[in-house]
PDB file of N, CA, C and O in Angstrom, chain B, residues numbered from 101:
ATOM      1  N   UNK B 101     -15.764 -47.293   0.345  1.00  0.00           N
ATOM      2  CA  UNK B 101     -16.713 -46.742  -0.584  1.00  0.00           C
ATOM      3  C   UNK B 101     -16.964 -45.288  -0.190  1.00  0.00           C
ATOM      4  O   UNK B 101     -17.000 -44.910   0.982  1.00  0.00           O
ATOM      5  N   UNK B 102     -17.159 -44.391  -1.399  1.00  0.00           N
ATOM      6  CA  UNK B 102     -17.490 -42.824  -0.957  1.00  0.00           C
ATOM      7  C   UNK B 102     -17.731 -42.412  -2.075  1.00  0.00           C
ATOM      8  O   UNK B 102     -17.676 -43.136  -3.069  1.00  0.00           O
ATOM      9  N   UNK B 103     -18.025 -41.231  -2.094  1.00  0.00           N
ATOM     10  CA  UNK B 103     -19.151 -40.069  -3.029  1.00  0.00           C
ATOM     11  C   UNK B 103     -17.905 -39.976  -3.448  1.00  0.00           C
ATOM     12  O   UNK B 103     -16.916 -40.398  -2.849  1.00  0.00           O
ATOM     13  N   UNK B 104     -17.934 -39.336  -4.647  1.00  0.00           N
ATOM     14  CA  UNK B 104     -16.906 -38.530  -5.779  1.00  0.00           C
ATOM     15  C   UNK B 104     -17.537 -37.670  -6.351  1.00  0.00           C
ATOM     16  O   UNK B 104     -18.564 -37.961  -6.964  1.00  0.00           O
ATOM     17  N   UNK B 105     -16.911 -35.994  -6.260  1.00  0.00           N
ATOM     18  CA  UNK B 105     -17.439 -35.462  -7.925  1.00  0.00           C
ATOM     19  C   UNK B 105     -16.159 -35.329  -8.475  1.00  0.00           C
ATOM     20  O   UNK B 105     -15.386 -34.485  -8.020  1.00  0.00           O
ATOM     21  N   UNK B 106     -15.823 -36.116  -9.467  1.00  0.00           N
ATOM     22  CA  UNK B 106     -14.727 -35.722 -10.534  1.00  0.00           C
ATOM     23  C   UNK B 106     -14.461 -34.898 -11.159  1.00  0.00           C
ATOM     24  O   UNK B 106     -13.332 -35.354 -10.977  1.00  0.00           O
ATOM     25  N   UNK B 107     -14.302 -33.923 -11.877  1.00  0.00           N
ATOM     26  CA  UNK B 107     -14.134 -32.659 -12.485  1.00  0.00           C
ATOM     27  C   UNK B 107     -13.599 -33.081 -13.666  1.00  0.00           C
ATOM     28  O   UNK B 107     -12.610 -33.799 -13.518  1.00  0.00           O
ATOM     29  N   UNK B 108     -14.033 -32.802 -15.131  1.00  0.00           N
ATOM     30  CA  UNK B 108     -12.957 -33.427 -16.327  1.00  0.00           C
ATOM     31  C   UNK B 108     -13.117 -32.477 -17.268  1.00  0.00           C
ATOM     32  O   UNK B 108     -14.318 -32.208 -17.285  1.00  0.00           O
ATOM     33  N   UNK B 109     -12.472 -31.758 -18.149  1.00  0.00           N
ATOM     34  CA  UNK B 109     -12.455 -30.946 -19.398  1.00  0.00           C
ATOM     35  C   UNK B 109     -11.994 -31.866 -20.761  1.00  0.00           C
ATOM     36  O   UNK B 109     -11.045 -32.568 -21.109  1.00  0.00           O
ATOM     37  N   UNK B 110     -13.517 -31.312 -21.386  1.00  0.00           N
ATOM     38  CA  UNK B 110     -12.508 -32.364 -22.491  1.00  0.00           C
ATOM     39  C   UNK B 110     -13.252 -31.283 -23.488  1.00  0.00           C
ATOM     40  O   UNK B 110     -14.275 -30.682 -23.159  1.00  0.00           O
ATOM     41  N   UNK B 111     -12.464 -31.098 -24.987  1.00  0.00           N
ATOM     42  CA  UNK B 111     -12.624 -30.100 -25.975  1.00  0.00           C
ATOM     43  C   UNK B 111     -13.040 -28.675 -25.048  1.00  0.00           C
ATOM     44  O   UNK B 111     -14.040 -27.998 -25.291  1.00  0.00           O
ATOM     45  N   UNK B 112     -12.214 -28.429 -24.124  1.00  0.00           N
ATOM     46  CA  UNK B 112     -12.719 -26.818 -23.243  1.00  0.00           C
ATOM     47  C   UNK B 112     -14.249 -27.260 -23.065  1.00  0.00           C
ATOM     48  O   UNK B 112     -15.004 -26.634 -23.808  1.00  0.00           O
ATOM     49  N   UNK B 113     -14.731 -27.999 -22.418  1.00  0.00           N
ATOM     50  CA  UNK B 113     -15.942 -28.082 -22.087  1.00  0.00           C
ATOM     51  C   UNK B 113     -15.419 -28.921 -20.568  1.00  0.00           C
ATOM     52  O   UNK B 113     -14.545 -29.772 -20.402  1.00  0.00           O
ATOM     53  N   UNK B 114     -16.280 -28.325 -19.685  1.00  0.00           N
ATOM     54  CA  UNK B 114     -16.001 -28.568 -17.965  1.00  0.00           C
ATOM     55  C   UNK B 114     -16.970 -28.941 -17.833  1.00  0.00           C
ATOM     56  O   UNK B 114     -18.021 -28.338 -18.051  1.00  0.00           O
ATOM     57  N   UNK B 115     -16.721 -30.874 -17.140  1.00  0.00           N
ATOM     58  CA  UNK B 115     -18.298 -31.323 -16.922  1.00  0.00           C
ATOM     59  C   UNK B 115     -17.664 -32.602 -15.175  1.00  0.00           C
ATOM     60  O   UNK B 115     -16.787 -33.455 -15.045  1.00  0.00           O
ATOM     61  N   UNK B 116     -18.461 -32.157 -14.469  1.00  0.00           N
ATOM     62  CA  UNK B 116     -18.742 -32.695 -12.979  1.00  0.00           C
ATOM     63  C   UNK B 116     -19.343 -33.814 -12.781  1.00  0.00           C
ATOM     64  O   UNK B 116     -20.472 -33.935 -12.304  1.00  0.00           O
ATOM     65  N   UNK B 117     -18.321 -35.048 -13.282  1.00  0.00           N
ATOM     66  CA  UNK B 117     -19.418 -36.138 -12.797  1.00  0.00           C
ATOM     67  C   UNK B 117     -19.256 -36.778 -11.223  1.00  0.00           C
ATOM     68  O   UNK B 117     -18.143 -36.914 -10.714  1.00  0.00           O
ATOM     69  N   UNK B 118     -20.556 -37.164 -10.500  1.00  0.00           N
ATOM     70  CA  UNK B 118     -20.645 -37.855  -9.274  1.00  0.00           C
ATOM     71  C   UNK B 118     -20.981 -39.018  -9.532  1.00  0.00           C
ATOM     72  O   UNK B 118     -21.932 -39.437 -10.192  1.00  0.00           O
ATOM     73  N   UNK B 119     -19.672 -39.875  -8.656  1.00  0.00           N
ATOM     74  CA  UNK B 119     -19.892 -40.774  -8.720  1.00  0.00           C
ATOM     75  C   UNK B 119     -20.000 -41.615  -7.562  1.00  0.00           C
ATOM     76  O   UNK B 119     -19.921 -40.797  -6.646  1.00  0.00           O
ATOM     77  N   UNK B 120     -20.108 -42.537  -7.140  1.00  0.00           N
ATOM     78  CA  UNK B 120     -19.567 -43.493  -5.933  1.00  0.00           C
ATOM     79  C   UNK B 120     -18.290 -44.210  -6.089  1.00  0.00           C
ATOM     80  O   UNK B 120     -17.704 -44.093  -7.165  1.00  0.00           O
ATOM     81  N   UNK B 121     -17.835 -44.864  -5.253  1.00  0.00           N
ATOM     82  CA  UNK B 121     -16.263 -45.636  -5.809  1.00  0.00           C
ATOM     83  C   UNK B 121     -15.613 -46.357  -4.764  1.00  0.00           C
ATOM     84  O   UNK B 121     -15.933 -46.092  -3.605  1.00  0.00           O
ATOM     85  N   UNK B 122     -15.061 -46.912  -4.910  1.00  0.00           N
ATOM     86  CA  UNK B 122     -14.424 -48.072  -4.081  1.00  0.00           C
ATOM     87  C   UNK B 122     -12.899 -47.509  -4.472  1.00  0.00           C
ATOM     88  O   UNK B 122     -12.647 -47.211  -5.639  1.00  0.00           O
ATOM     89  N   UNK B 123     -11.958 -47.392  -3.474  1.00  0.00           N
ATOM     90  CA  UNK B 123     -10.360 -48.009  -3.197  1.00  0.00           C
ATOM     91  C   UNK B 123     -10.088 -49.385  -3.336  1.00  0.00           C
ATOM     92  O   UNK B 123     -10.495 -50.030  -2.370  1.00  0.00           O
ATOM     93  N   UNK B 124      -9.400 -50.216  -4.430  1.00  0.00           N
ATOM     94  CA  UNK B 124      -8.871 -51.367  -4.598  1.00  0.00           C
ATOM     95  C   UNK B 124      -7.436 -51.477  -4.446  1.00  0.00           C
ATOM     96  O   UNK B 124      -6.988 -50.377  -4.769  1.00  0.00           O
ATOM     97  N   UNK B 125      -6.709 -52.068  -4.193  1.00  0.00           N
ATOM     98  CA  UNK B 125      -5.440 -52.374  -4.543  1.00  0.00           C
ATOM     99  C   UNK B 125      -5.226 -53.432  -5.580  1.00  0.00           C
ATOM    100  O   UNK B 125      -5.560 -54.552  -5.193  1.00  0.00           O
ATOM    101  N   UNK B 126      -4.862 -53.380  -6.524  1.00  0.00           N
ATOM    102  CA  UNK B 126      -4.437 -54.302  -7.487  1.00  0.00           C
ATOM    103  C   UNK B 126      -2.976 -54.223  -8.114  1.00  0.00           C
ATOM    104  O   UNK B 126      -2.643 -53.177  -8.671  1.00  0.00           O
ATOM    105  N   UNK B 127      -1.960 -55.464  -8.030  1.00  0.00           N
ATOM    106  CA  UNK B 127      -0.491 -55.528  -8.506  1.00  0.00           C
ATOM    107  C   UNK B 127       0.090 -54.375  -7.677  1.00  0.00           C
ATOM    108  O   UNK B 127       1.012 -53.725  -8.171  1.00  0.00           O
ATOM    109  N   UNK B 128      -0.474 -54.004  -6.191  1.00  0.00           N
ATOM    110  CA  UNK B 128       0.556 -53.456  -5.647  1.00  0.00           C
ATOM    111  C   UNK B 128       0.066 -51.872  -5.800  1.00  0.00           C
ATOM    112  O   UNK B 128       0.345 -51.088  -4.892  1.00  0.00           O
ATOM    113  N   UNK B 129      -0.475 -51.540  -6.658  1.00  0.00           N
ATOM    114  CA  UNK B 129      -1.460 -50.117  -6.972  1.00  0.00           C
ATOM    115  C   UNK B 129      -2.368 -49.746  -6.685  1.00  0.00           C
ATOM    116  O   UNK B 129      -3.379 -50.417  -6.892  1.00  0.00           O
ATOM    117  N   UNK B 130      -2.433 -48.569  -6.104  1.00  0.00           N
ATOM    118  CA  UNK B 130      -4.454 -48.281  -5.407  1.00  0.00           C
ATOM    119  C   UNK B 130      -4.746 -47.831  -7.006  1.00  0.00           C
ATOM    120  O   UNK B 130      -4.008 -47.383  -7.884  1.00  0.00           O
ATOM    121  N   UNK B 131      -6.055 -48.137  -6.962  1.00  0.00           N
ATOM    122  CA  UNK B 131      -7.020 -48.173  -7.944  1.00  0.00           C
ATOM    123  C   UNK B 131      -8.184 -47.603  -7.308  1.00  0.00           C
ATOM    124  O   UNK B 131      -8.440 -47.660  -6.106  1.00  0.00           O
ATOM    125  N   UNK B 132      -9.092 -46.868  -8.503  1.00  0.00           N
ATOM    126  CA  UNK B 132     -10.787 -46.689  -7.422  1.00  0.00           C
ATOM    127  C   UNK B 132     -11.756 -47.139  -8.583  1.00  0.00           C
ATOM    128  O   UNK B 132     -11.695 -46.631  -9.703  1.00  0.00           O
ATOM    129  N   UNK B 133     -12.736 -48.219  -8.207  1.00  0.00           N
ATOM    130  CA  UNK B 133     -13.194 -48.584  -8.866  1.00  0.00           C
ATOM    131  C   UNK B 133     -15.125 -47.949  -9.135  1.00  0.00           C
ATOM    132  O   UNK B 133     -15.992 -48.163  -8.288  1.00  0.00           O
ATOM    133  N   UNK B 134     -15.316 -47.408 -10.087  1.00  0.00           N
ATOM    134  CA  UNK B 134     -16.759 -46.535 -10.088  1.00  0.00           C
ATOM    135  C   UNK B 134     -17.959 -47.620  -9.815  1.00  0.00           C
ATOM    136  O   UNK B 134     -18.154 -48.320 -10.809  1.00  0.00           O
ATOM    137  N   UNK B 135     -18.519 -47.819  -9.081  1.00  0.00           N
ATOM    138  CA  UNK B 135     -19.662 -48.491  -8.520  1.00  0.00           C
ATOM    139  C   UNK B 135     -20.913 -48.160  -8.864  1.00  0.00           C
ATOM    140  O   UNK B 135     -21.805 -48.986  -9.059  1.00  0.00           O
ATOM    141  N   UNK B 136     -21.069 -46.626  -8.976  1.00  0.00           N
ATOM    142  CA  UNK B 136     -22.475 -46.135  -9.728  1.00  0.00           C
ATOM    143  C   UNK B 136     -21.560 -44.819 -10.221  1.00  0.00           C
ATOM    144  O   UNK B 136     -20.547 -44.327  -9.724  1.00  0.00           O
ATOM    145  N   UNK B 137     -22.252 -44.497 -11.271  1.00  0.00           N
ATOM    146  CA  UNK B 137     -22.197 -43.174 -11.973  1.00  0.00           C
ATOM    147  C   UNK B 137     -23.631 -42.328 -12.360  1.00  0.00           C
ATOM    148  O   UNK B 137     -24.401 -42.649 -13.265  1.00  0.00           O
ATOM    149  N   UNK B 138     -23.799 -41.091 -11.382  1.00  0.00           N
ATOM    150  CA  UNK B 138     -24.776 -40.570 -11.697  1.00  0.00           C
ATOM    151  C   UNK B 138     -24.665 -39.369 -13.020  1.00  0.00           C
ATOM    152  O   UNK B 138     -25.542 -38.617 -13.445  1.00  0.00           O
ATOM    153  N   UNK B 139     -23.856 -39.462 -13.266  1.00  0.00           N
ATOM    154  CA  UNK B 139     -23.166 -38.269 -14.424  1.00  0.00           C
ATOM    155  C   UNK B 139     -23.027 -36.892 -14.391  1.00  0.00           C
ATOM    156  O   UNK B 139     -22.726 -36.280 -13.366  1.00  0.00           O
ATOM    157  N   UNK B 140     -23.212 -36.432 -15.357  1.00  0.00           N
ATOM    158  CA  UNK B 140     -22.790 -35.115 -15.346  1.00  0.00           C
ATOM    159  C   UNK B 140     -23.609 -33.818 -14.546  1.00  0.00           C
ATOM    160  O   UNK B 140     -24.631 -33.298 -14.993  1.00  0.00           O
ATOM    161  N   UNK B 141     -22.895 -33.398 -13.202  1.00  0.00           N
ATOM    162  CA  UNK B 141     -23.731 -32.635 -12.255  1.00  0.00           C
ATOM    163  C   UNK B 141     -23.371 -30.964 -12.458  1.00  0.00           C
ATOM    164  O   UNK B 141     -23.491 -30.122 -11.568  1.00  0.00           O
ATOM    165  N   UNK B 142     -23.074 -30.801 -13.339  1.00  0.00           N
ATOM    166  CA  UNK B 142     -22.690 -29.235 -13.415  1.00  0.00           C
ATOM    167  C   UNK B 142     -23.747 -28.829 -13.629  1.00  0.00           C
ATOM    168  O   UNK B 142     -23.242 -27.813 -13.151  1.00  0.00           O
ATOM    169  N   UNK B 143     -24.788 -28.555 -13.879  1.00  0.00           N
ATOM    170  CA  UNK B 143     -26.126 -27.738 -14.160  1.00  0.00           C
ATOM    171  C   UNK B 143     -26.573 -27.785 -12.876  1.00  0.00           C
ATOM    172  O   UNK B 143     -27.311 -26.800 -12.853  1.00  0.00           O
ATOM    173  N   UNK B 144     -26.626 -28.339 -11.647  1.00  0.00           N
ATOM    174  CA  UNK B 144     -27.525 -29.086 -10.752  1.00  0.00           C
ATOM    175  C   UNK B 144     -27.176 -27.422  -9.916  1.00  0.00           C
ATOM    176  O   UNK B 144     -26.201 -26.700 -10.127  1.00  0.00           O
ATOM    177  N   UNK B 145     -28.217 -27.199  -9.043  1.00  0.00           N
ATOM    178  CA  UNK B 145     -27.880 -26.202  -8.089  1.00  0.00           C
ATOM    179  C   UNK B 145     -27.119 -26.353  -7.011  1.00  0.00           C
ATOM    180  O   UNK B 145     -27.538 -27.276  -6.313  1.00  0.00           O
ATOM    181  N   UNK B 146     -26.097 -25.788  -6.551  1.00  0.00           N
ATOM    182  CA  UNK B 146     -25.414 -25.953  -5.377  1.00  0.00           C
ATOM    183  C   UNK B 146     -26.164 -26.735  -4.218  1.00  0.00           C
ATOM    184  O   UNK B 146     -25.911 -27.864  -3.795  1.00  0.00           O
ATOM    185  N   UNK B 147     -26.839 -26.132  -3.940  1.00  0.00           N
ATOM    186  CA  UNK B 147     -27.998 -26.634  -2.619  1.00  0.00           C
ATOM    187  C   UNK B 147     -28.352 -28.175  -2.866  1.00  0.00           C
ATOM    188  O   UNK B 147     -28.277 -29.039  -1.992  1.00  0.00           O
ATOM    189  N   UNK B 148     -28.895 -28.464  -4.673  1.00  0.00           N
ATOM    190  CA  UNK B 148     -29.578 -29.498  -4.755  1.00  0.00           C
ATOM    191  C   UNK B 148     -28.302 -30.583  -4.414  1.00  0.00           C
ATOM    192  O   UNK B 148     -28.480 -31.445  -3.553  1.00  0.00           O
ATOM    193  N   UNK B 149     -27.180 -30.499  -5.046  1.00  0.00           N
ATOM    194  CA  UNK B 149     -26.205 -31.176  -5.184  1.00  0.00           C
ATOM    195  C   UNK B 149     -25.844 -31.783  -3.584  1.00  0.00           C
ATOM    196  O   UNK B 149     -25.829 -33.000  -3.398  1.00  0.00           O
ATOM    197  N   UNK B 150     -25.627 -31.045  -2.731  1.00  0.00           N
ATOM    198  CA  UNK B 150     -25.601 -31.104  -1.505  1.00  0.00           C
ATOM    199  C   UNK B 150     -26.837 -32.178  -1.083  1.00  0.00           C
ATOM    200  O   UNK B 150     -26.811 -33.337  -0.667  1.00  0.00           O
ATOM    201  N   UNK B 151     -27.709 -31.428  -1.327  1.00  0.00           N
ATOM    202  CA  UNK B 151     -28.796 -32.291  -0.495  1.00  0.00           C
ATOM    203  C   UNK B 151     -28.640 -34.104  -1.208  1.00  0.00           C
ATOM    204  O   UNK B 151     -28.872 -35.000  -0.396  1.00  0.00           O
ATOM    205  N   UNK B 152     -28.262 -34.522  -2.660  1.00  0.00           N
ATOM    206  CA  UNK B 152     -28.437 -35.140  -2.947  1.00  0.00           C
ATOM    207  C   UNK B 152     -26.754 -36.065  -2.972  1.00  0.00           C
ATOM    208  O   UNK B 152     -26.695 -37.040  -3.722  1.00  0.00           O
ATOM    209  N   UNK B 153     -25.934 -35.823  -2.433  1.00  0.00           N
ATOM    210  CA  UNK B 153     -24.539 -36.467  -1.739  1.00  0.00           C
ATOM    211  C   UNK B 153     -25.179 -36.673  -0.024  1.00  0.00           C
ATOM    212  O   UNK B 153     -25.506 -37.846   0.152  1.00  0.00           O
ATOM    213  N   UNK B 154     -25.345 -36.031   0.878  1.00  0.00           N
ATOM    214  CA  UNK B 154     -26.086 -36.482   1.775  1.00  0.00           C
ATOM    215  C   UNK B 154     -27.308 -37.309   2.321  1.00  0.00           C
ATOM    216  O   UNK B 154     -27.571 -37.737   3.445  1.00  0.00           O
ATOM    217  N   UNK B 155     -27.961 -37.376   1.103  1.00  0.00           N
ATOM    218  CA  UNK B 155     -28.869 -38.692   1.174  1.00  0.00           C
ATOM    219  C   UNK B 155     -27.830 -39.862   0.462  1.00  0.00           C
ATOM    220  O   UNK B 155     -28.122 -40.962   0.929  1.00  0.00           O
ATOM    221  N   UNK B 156     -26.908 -39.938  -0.350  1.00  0.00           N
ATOM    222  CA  UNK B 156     -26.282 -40.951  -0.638  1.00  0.00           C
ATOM    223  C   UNK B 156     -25.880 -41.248   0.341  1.00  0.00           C
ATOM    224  O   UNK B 156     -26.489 -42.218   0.794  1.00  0.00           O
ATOM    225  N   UNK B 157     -25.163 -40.917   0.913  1.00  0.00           N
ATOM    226  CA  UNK B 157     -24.026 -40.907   2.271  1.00  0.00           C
ATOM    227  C   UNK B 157     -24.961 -41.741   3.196  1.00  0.00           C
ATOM    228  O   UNK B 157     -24.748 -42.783   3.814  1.00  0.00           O
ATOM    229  N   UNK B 158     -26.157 -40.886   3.087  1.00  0.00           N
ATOM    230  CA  UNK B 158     -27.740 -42.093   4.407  1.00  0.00           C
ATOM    231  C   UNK B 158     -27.772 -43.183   4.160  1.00  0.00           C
ATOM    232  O   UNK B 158     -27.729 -44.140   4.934  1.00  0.00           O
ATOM    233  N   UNK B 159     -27.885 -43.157   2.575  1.00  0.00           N
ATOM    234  CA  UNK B 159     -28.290 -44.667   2.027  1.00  0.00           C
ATOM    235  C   UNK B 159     -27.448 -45.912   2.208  1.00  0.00           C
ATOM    236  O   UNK B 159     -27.906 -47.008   2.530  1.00  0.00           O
ATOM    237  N   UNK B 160     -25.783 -45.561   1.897  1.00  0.00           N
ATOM    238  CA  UNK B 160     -25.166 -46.423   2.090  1.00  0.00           C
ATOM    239  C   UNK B 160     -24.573 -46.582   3.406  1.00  0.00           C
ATOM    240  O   UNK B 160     -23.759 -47.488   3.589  1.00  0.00           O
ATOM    241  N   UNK B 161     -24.859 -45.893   4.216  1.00  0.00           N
ATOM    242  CA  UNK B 161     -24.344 -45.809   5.687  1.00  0.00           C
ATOM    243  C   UNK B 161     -23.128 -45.261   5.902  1.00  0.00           C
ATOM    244  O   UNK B 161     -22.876 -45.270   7.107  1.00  0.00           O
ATOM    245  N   UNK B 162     -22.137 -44.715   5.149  1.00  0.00           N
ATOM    246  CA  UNK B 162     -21.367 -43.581   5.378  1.00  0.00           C
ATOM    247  C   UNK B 162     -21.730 -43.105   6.394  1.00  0.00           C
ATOM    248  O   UNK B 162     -22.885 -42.940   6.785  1.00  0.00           O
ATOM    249  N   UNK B 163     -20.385 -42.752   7.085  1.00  0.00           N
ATOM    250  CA  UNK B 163     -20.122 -41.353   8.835  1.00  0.00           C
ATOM    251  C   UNK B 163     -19.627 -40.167   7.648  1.00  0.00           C
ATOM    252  O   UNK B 163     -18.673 -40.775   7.163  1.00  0.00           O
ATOM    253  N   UNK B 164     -19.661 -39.539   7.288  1.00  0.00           N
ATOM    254  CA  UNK B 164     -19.250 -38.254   6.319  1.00  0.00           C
ATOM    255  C   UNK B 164     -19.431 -37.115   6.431  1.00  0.00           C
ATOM    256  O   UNK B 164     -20.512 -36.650   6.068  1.00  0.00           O
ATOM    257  N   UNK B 165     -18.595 -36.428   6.882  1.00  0.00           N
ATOM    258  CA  UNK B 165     -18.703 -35.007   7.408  1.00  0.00           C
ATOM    259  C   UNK B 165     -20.372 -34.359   8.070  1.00  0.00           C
ATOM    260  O   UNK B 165     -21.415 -33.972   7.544  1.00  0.00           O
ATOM    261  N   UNK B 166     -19.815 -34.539   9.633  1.00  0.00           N
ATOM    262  CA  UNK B 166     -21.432 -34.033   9.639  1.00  0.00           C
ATOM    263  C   UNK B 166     -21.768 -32.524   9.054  1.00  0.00           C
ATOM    264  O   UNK B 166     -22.788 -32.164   8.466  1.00  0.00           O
ATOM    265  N   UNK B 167     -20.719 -31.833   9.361  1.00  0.00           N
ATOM    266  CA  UNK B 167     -20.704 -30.344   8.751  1.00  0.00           C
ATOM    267  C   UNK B 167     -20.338 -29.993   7.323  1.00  0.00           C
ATOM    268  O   UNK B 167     -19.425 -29.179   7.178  1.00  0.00           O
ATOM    269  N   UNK B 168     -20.948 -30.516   6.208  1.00  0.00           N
ATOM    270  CA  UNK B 168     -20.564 -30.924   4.864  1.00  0.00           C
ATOM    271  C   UNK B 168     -21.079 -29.248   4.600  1.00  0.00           C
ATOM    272  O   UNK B 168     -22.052 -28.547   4.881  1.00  0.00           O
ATOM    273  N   UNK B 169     -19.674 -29.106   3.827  1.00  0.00           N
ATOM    274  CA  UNK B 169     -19.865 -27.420   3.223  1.00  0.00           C
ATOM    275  C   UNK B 169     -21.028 -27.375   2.247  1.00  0.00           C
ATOM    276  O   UNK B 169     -21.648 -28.340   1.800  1.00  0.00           O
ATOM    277  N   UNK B 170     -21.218 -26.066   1.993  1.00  0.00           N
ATOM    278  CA  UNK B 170     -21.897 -26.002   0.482  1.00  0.00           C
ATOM    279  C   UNK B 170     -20.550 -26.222  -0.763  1.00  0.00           C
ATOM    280  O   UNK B 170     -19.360 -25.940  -0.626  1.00  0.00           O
ATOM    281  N   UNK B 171     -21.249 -26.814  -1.956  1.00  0.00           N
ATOM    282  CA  UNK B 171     -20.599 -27.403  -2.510  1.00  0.00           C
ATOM    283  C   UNK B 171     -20.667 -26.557  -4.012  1.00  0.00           C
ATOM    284  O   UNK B 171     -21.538 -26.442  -4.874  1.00  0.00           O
ATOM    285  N   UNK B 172     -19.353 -26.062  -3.856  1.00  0.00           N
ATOM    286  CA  UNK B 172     -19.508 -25.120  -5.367  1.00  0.00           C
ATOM    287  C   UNK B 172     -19.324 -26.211  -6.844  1.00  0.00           C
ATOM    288  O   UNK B 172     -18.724 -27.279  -6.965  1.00  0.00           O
ATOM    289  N   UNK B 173     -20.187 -25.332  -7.912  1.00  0.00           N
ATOM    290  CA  UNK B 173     -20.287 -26.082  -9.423  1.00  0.00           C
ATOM    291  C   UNK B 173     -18.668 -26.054  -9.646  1.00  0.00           C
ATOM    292  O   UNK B 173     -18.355 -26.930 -10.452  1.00  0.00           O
ATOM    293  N   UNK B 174     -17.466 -25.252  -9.137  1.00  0.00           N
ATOM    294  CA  UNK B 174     -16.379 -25.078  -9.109  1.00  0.00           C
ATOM    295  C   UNK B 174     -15.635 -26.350  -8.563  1.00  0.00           C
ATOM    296  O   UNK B 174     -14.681 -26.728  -9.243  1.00  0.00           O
ATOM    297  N   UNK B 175     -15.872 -26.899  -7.689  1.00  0.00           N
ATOM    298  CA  UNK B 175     -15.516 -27.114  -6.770  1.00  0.00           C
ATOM    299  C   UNK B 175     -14.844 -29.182  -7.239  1.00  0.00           C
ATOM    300  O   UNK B 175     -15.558 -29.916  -7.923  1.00  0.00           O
ATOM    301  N   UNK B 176     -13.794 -29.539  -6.814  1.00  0.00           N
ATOM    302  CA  UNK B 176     -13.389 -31.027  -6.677  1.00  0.00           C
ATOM    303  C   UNK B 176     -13.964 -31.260  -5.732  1.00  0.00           C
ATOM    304  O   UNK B 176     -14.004 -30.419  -4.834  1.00  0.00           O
ATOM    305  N   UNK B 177     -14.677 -32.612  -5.596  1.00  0.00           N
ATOM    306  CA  UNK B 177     -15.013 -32.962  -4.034  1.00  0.00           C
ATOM    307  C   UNK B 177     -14.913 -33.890  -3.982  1.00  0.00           C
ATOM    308  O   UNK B 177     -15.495 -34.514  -4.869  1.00  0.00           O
ATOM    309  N   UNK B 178     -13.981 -34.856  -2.752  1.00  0.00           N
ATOM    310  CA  UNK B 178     -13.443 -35.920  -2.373  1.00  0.00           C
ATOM    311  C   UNK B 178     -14.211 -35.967  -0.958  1.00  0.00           C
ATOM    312  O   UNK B 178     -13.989 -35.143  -0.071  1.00  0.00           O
ATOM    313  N   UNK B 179     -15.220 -37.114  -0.832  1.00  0.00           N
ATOM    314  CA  UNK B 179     -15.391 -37.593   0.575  1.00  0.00           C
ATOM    315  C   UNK B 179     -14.695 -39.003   0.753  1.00  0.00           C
ATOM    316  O   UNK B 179     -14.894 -39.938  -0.022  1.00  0.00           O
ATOM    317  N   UNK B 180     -13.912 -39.056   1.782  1.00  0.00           N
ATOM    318  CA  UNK B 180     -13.507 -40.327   2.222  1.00  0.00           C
ATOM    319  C   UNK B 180     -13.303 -40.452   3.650  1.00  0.00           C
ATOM    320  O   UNK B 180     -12.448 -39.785   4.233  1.00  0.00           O
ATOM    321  N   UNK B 181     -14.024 -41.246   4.208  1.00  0.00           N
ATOM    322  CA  UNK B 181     -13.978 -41.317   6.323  1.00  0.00           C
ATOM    323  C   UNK B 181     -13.735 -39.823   6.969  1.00  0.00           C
ATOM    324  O   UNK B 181     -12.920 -39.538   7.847  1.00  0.00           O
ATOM    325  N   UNK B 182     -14.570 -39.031   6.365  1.00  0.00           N
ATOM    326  CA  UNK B 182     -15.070 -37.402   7.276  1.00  0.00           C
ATOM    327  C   UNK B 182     -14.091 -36.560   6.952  1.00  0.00           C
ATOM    328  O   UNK B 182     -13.624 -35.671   7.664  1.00  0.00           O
ATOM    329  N   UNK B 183     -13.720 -36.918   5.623  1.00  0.00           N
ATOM    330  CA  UNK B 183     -12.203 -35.810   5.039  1.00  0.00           C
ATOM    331  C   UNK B 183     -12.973 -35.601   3.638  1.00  0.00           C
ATOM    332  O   UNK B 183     -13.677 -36.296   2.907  1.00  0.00           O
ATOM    333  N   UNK B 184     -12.395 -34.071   3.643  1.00  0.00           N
ATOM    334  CA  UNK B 184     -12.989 -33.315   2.499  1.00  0.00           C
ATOM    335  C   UNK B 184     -11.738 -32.764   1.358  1.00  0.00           C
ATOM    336  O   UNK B 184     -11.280 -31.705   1.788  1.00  0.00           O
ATOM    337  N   UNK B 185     -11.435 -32.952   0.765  1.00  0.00           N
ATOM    338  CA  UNK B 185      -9.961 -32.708   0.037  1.00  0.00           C
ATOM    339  C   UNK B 185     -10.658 -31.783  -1.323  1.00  0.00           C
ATOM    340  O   UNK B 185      -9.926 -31.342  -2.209  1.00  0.00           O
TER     341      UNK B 185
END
């Protein structure tokens, strides 16, 4: 299980959703399955965004980067076991 922000354009409109998610394997295929969806985080302030992936990370007991960057409205962000992609 780990934080996601997804990044998606659809009609030229760029919208950041965070989500949580699980790795499954099914028929031999990794899969990630969305567990909660907090939605669309592109308006949110850099700072807030941050602060509010690090209390997720508390809540569910995630080890996740103790040195978690600031997190640009730009930005893909993949947490999975203290890797930032």
């Amino acid at each position: 299980m780990f934080v996601r922000l997804l990044k998606v354009t659809k009609d030229d409109q760029a919208y950041d959703y965070l989500k949580i998610v699980e790795s499954v394997r099914e028929h031999g295929k990794t899969k990630q399955l969305t567990l909660l969806n907090f939605g669309n985080v592109k308006n949110w302030p850099p700072e807030k965004l941050k602060q509010f992936i690090e209390k997720l990370n508390e809540f569910f007991h995630l080890d996740l980067l103790p040195h978690l960057r600031a997190v640009e409205a730009d930005d893909e962000v993949e947490m999975h076991a203290a890797l930032l992609y």
